[in-house]
C-alpha positions in Angstrom: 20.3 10.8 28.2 21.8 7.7 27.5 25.5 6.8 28.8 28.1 5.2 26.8 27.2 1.3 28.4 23.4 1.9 27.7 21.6 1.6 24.4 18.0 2.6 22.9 15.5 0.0 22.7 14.0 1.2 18.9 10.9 -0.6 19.2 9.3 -1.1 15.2 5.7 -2.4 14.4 5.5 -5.2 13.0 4.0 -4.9 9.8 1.6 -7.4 8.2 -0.4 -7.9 5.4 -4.3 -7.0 5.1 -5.5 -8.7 3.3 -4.2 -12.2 5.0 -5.5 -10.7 8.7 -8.9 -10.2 7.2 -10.1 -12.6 4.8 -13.2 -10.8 4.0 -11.1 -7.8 2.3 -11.1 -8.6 -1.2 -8.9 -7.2 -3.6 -10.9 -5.9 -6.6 -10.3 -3.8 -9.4 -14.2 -2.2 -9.1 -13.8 -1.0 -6.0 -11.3 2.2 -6.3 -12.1 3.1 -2.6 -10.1 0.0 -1.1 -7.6 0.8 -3.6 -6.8 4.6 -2.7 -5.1 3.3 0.3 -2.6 2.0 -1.5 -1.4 4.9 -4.2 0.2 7.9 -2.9 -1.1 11.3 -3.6 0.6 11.7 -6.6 -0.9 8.0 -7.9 1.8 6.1 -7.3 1.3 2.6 -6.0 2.9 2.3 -2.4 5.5 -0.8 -2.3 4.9 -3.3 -0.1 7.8 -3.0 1.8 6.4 0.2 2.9 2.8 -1.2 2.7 3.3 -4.4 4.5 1.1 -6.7 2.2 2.9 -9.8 1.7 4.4 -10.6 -2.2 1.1 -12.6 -3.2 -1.2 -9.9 -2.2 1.2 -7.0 -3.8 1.2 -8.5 -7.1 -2.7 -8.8 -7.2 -3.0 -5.1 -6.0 -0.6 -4.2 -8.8 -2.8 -5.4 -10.9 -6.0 -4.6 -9.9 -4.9 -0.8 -9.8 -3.7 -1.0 -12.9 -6.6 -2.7 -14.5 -8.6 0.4 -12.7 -7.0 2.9 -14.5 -7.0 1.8 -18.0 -10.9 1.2 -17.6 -10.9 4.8 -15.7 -11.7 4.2 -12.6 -8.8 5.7 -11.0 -6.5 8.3 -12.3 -3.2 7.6 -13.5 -2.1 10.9 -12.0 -3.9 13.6 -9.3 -2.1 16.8 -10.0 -1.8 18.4 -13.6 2.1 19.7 -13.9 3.3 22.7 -16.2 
């Protein structure tokens, strides 16, 4: 337990971007596999505060998911609701 003049130490991992660690990874809209890591279940795209990819690398994820749907390469949605 921790006393009144003691405090936690909350240690956090430092997120970073991907695709700026490994310049090989490259971010393209024919290749859904790379992309599934960054929709949810549901196909929603995960946002990069949560993902960790910096604001340049987002915005081209954005798009190439996006592009990948409308061509149909990805669906806009998993699970059929009633």
């Amino acid at each position: 337990m921790v006393s009144n003049g003691e405090k936690r130490r909350i240690y956090h991992r430092r997120k970073f971007c991907r695709f700026c660690a490994d310049k090989s990874l490259k971010i393209d809209y024919k290749e859904p596999g790379t992309l599934r890591y960054f929709t949810t279940e549901r196909g929603k795209i995960i946002p990069r505060r949560i993902s960790g990819n910096c604001a340049r690398h987002q915005r081209m994820l954005t798009k190439a998911i996006k592009r990948a749907r409308i061509i149909g390469l990805m669906p806009f949605t998993t699970a059929k609701e009633r």
